[in-house]
N, C-alpha and C positions, 0 to 999 in steps of 0.2 A: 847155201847162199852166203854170200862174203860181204862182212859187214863197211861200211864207209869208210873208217880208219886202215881199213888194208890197201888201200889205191895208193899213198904213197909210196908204200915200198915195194905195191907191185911195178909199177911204173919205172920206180929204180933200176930194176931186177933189167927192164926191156932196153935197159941203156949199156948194159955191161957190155964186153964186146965176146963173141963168142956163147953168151948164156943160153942151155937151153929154156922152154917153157913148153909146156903140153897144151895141146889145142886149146884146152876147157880155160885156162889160165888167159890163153890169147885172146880166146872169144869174149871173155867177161871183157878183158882191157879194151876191145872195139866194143863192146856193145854188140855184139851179133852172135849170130843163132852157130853153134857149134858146127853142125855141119858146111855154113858158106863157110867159114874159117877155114877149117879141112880141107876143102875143094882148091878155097886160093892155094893155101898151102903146098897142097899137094904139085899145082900148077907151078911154085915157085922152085920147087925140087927137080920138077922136070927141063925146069929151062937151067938148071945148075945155080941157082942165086939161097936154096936153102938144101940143108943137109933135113933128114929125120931118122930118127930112131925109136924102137919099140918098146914097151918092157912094160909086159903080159897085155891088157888093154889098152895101154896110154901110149899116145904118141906124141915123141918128144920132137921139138923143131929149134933148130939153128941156122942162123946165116953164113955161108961159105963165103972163103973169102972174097968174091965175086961180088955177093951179096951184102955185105961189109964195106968191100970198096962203095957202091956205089949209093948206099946210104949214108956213107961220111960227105962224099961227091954233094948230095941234095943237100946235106944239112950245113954245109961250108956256105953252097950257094943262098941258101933260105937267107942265114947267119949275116953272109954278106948283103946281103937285099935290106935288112932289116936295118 
């Protein structure tokens, strides 16, 4: 269990562009159950918008550049709305 004071810098981590993060790390930062994590996940892999990789049990997830473009795309628009 990860105590309070780790959420800022995990938070950080999910802003860099390119960084991986292992399901286990995603799911704590949504709040949800590892496995729906994985499922989206995997779903985002399959449409090309995230990359994954293994190493031994962990899976590591990234956004391809696809996936990159078009969460700059929502957060330009949020940005500008706001």
């Amino acid at each position: 269990m990860r105590r309070q004071d780790d959420e800022a810098p995990c938070r950080q981590r999910t802003k860099r562009d390119g960084e991986e993060l292992c399901v286990c790390d995603l799911a704590w930062i949504a709040g949800r159950a590892e496995n729906l994590v994985g499922h989206h996940l995997r779903q985002l892999r399959v449409a090309g918008l995230a990359r994954s990789r293994r190493d031994g049990k962990i899976v590591f997830y990234a956004l391809t550049a696809t996936g990159q473009a078009l969460v700059d795309a929502h957060l330009a628009t949020v940005e500008a709305s706001a």
